[in-house]
C-alpha positions in Angstrom: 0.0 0.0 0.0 1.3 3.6 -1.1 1.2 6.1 1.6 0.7 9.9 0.3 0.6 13.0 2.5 -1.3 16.0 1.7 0.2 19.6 2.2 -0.5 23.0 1.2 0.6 25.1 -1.6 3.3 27.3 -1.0 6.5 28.3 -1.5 9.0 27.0 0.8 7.2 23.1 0.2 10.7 21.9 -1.3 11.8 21.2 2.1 8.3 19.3 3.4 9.0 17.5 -0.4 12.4 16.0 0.1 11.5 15.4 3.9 8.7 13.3 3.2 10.4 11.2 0.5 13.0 10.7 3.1 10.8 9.6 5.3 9.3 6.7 3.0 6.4 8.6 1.3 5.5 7.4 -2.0 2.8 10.0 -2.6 2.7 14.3 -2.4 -0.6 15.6 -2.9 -0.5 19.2 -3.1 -4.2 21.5 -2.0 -5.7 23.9 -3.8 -7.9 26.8 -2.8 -7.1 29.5 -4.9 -8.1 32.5 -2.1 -6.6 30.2 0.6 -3.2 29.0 -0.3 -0.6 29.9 -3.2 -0.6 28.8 -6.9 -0.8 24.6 -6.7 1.6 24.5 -9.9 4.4 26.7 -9.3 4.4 24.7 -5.5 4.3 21.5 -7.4 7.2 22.6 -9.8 9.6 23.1 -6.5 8.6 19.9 -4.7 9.5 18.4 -8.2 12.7 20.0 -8.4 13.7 19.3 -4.8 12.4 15.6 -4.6 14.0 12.3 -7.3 11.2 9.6 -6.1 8.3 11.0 -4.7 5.3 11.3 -6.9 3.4 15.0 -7.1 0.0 16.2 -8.1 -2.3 19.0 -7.1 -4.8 16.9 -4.1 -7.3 18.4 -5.6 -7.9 20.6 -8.1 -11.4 21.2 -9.4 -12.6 22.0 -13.6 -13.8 25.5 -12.6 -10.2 26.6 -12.0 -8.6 27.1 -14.9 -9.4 25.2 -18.4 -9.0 21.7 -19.5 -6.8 23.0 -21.5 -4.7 25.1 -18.9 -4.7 21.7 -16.5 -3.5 19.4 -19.2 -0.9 22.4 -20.0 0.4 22.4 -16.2 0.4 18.5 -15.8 2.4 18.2 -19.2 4.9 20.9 -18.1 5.0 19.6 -14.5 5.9 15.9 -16.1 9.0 17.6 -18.3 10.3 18.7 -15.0 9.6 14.9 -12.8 9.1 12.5 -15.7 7.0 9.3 -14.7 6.5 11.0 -11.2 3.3 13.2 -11.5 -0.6 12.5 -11.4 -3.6 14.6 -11.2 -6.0 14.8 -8.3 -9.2 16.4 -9.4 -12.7 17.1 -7.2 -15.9 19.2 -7.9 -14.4 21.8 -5.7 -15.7 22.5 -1.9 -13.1 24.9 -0.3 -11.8 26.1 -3.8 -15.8 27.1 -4.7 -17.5 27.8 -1.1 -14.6 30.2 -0.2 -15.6 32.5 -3.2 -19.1 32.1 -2.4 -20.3 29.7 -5.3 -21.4 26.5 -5.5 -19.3 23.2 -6.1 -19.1 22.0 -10.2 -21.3 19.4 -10.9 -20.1 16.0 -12.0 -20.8 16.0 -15.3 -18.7 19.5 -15.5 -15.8 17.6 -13.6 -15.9 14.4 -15.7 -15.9 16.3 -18.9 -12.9 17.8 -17.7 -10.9 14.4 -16.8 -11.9 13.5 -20.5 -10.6 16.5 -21.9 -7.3 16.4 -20.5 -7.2 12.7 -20.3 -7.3 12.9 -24.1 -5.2 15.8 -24.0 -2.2 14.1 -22.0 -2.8 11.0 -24.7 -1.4 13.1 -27.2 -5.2 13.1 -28.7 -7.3 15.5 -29.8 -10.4 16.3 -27.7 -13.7 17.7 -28.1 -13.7 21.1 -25.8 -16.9 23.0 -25.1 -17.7 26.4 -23.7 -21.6 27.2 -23.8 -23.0 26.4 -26.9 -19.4 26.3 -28.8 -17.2 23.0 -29.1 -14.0 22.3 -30.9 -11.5 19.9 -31.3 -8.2 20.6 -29.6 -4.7 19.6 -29.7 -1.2 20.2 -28.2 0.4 21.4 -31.2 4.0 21.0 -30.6 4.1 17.9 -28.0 7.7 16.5 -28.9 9.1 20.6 -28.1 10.6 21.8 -24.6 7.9 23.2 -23.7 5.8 19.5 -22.5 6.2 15.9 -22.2 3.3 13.4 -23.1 5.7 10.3 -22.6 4.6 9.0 -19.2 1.2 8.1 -18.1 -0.9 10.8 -15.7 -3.0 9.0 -13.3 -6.4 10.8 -13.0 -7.5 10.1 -9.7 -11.0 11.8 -8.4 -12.4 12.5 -5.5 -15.7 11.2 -4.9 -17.1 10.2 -1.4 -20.7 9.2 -2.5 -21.8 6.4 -4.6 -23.0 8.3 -7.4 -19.2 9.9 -8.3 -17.8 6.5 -7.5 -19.8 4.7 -10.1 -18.5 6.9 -12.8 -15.3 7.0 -11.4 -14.6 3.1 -12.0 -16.0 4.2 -15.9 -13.8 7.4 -16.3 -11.3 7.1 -13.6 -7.4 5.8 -12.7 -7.9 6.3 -8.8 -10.9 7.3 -6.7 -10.3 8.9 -3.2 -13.2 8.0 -0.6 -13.2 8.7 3.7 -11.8 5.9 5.6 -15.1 4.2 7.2 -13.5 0.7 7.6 -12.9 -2.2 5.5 -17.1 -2.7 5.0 -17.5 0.8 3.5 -14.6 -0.2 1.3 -16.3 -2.8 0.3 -19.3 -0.6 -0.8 -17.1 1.2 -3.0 -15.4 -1.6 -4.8 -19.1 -2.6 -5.6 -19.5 1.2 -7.3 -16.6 1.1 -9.1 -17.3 -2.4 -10.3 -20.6 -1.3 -11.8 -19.4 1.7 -13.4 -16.5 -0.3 -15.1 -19.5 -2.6 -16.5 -21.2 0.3 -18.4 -17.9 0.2 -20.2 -16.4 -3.1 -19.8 -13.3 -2.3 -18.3 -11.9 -4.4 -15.2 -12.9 -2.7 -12.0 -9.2 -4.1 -10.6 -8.0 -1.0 -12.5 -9.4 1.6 -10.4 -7.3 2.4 -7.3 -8.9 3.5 -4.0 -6.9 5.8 -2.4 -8.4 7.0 1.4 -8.5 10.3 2.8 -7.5 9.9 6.5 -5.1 11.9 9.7 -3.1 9.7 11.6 -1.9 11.4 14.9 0.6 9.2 17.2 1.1 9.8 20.3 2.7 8.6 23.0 0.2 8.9 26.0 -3.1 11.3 26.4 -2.1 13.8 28.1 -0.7 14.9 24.8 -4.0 15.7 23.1 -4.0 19.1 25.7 -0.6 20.5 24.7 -0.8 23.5 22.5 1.0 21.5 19.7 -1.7 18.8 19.8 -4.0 22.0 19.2 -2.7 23.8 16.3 -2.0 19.7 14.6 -6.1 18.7 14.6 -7.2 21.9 15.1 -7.5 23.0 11.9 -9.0 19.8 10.6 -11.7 19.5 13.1 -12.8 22.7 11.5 -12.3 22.0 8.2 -14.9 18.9 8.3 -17.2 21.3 10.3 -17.1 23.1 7.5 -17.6 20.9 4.6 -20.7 18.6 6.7 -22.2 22.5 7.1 -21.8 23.1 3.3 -22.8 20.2 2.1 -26.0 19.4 4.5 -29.0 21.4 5.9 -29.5 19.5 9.3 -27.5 17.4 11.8 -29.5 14.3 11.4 -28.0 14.0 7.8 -24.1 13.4 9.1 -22.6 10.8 11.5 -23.8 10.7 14.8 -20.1 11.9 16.6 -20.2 15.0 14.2 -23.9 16.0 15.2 -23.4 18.2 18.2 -20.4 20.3 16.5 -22.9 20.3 13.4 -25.5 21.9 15.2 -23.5 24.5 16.8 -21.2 25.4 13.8 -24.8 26.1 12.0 -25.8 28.6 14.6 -22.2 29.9 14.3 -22.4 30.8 10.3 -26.0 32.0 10.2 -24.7 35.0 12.6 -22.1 36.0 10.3 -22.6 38.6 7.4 -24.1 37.0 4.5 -22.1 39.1 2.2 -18.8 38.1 3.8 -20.0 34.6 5.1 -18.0 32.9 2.6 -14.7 34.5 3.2 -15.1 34.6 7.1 -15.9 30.7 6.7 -12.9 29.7 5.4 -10.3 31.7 7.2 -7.1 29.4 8.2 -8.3 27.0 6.4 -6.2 23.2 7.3 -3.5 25.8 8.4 -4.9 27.6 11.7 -7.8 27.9 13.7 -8.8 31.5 14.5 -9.2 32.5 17.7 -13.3 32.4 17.9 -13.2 29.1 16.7 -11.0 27.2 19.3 -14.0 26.1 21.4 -14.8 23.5 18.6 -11.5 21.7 19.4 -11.2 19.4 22.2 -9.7 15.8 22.8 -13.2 14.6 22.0 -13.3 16.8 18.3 -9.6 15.6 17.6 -10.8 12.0 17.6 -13.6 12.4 14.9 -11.5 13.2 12.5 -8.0 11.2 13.2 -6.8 8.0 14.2 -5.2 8.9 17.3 -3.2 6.5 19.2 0.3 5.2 20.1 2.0 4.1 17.1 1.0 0.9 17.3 -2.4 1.7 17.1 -1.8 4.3 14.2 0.1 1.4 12.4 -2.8 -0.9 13.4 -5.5 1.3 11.3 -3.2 1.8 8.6 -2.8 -2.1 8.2 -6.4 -2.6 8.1 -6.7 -0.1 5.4 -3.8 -2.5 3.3 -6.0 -5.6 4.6 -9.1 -4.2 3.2 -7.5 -3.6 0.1 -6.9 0.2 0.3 -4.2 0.9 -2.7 -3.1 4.1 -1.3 -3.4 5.8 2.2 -3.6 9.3 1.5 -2.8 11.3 5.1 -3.2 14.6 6.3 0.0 15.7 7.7 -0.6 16.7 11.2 1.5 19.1 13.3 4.9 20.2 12.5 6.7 18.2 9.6 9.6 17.2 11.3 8.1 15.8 14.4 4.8 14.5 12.7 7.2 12.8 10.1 10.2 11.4 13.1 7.4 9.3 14.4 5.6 8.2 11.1 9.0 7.2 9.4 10.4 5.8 12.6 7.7 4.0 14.0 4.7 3.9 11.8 6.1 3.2 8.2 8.3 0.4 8.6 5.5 -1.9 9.6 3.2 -1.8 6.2 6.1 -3.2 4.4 
């Protein structure tokens, strides 16, 4: 099983790069939000450039971002500078859209996208539309310095209902779903299976790849330390914010998320409607802001990690590779070099 870590665009993400291929990572997946972090490609380009084995691609980008065109553009360049080591992450877009106050792509937007620059990447031409207008596009100079089409681009989406993982197995290389356990895993196999029918493709092609934070630690009294904090912080109010987006009342999510549903609700509806998107989304995975550190507690922290002594972190992770899981795809929590001491050290070496 692959292990990936997600991190956020900016410069300086060399060094996090070359740490976590050090560390044994097999997989960089870099966020974008365009009014959150920096630009996804020029981060990619200097985690490619710092980095020899570690594989890079924006984790996730979404088709109302730049052009099919544009994407295939960046993924070709980004592939001259780490041949054979880059692959496309792609999603309708929550953060990226609800931070400038619009509404998510829908799938058929997204998948027309993947087909564009899957085609694109294929050296083929491609049917582009915009409104009423289509055309067939190519690169025109594909064998220049400018690209490379030479190695294969995995297109993995992410799609964490059935409905996106049906199309997925049609249209898709990788599909990233939540961790649930090995029967929810299951479930999606199933999906993917039924959408490779529709175009009888083996469903043993589609990777699942899940989205998941490990946090080890060595006793409790850890989870009350500032550092503990500012690590899961950010991500307990990150899901707070998606299950608010996404769904009108509490009964809709998981039970353990229900009474930080309810009260992150009552939160947004006081703030200004015409700034409530920007408000929403401020620190977003990097920092909680001050108003909203009463959502994070030892009890928060636990809905959305796996937090335990190594041994128990390694434990999850192995039932992920058990259940067939091809890639673990982790939010890095806390500072790199500690966060990655104890995962390459005492985590990692036991999935081999």
């Amino acid at each position: 099983m692959d292990v990936g870590v997600y991190v956020d665009a900016h410069l300086g993400v060399g060094e996090q790069a070359k740490l976590l291929e050090d560390s044994g990572f097999t997989h960089l997946w870099v966020y974008e939000s365009p009014l959150v972090f920096g630009e996804v490609y020029m981060a990619m380009l200097e985690a490619a450039r710092a980095t020899s084995r570690i594989r890079i691609g924006p984790g996730v980008t979404q088709p109302l971002s730049r052009p099919a065109f544009n994407t295939a553009q960046g993924m070709a360049t980004l592939a001259k500078a780490a041949p054979g080591r880059t692959f496309l992450g792609i999603g309708i877009g929550n953060s990226a859209r609800w931070s400038i106050g619009m509404k998510p792509a829908t799938q058929d937007v997204m998948f027309e996208h993947v087909r564009n620059v899957r085609e694109l990447l294929a050296g083929e031409e491609t049917i582009y539309r915009e409104g009423d207008r289509e055309k067939s596009i190519r690169f025109l100079h594909p064998d220049g310095r400018w690209i490379s089409l030479e190695n294969d681009v995995e297109i993995w989406v992410s799609a964490f209902g059935p409905k996106g993982q049906k199309r997925s197995g049609a249209e898709a290389d990788g599909v990233l779903v939540r961790w649930e356990g090995a029967e929810a895993i299951d479930r999606v196999r199933e999906n993917l299976a039924e959408g490779a029918a529709t175009v009888g493709r083996d469903p043993s092609e589609v990777k699942v790849g899940t989205v998941f934070a490990v946090y080890p630690i060595e006793d409790e009294a850890e989870l009350e330390t500032r550092e503990a904090r500012n690590a899961l912080g950010p991500l307990v109010v990150s899901r707070l914010r998606y299950l608010t987006a996404n769904h009108e009342h509490s009964s809709e999510v998981p039970e353990p998320f229900r009474p930080g549903f309810d009260a992150y609700m009552e939160y947004r509806a006081g703030l200004d409607e015409k700034t409530r998107h920007t408000d929403n989304y401020e620190g977003y995975l990097v920092f909680v802001p001050d108003h909203l550190q009463h959502f994070v507690n030892p009890d928060t922290m636990r809905t959305i990690a796996k937090i335990g002594t190594p041994e128990e972190v390694t434990a999850e992770l192995l039932a992920m590779k058990e259940a067939g899981v091809d890639q673990a795809t982790l939010q890095m929590a806390g500072p790199p070099e500690s966060w990655c001491r104890r995962m390459s050290q005492q985590v990692l070496p036991h999935l081999k």
